[in-house]
N, C-alpha and C positions, 0 to 999 in steps of 0.2 A: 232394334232387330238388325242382323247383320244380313251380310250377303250368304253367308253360310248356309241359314234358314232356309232358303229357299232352294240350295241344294242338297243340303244334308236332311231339309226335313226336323232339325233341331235347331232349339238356339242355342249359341257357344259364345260364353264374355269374349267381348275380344281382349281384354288383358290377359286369360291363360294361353297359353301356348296349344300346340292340337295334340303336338305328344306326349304332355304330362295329359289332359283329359283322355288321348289315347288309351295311357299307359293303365292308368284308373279302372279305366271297365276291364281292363286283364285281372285284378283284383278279387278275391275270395271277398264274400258279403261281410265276413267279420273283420278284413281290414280294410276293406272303404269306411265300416265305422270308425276304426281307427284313425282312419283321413281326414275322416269328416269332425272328430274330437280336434285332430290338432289344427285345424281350417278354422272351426270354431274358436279356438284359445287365441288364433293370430284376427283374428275379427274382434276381439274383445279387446287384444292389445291394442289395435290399430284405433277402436271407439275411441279408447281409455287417452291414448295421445293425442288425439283431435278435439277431445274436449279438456284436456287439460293445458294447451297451449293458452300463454296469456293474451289476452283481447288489446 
């Protein structure tokens, strides 16, 4: 949990930035799903290279 938590009341990764999650809730609900596809597809990628590096 970060320091955030405690004063925003939410948790926030610390790896995003505040202005891209800012920017986000400006967002119409049909393209944070949008977002949230292409957030998913670089989470697959990201899987897909950490288990295919060799041991």
């Amino acid at each position: 949990m970060s320091p955030n938590y405690l004063l925003n009341g939410a948790m926030h990764p610390e790896n995003i930035p505040l202005d891209i999650a800012a920017d986000i809730t400006k967002c119409k609900g049909e393209d944070i799903e949008v977002i949230a596809e292409i957030v998913k597809i670089y989470v697959e990628k990201a899987n897909k290279d950490v288990t295919s590096r060799p041991k």
